[in-house]
C-alpha positions in Angstrom: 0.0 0.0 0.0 1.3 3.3 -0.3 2.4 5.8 2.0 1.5 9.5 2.5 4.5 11.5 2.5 2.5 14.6 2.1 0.1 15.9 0.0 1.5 15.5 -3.6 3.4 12.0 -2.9 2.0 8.7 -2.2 5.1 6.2 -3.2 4.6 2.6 -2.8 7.6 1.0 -1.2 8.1 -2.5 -1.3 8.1 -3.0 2.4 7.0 -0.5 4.6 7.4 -1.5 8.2 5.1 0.9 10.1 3.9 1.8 13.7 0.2 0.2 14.5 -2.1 -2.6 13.4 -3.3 -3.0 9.8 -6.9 -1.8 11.7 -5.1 1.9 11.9 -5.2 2.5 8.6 -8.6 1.4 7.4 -9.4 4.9 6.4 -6.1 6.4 5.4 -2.8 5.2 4.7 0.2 5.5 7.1 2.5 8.9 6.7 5.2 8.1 8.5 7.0 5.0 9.1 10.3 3.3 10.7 11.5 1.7 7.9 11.0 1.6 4.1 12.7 -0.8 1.8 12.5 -0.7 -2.1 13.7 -4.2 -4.0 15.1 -2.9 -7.6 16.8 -4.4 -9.9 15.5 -2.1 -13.2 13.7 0.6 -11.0 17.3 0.9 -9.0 17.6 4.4 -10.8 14.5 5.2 -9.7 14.6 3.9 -6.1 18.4 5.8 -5.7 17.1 9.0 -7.3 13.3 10.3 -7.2 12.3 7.6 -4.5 15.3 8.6 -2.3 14.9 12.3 -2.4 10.8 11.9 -1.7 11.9 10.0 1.5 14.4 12.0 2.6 12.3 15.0 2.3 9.6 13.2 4.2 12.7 12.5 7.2 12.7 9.0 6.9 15.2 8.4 8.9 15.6 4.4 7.3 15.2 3.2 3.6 16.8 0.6 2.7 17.3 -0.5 -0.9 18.0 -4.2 -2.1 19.9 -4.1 -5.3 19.8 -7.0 -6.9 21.7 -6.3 -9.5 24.7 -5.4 -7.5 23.5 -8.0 -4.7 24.0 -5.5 -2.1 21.9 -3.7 0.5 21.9 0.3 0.2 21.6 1.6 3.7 20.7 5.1 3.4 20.5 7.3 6.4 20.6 10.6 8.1 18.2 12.5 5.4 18.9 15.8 3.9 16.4 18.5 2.9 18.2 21.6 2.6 20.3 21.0 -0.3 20.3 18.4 -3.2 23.6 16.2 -3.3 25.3 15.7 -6.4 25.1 12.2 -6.4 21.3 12.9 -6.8 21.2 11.2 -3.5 19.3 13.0 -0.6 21.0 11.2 2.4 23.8 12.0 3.8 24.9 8.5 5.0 25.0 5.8 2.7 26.2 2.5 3.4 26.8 -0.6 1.0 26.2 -3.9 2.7 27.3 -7.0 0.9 26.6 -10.7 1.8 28.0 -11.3 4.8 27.7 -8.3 6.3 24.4 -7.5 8.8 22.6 -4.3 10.1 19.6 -3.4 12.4 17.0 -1.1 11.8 17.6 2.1 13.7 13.7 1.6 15.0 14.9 -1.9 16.4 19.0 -2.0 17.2 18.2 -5.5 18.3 17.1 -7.3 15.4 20.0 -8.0 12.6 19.1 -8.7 9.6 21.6 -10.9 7.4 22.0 -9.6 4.3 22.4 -12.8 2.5 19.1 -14.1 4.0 17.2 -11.4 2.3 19.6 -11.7 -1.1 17.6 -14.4 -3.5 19.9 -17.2 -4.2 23.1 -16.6 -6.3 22.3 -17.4 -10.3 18.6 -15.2 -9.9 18.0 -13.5 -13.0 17.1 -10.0 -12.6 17.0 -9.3 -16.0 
């Protein structure tokens, strides 16, 4: 479902891990959330650029992208509004996880998430 960053911007993330019960938003969608995660492999360009900067205008504070392309996870972080970036990027942190590696999401520093568990399994076509 998608997720009302404000009046002109309803993107649908792929996962959207938000505060409440499904019951909370019967009559409108959630506008803020913990944790969005986009899954690209040919939307990356669009999940890096336009996606990134609507999120990070909206503050959230955790979007997480899994490139499956590149097999990675893009941890982006620390959003910035004032000024564009000239990687087209609107966060100022951004962290490249490969297999291997694991992070938590800054709602829940307790619960690690392996990135190769969330990877699909090496020979996936993305193409």
């Amino acid at each position: 479902m998608p997720i009302a960053l404000d009046d002109e911007s309803e993107p649908e993330p792929d996962v959207a891990v938000v505060m409440g019960t499904h019951r909370d938003y019967a009559a409108a969608h959630p506008t803020r959330a913990a944790l969005l995660v986009e899954v690209a492999d040919s939307s990356l360009p669009d999940d890096r650029g336009t996606k990134a900067a609507l999120y990070a205008r909206a503050g959230i504070a955790d979007y997480w992208i899994l490139n499956l392309v590149d097999r990675v996870l893009e941890v982006s972080r620390d959003p910035v509004t004032a000024a564009v970036q000239s990687s087209g990027r609107h966060y100022r942190e951004i962290t490249i996880l490969r297999p291997g590696a694991a992070v938590a999401p800054l709602s829940r520093p307790d619960a690690r998430v392996e990135v190769a568990a969330i990877l699909p399994p090496s020979g996936y076509d993305v193409r």
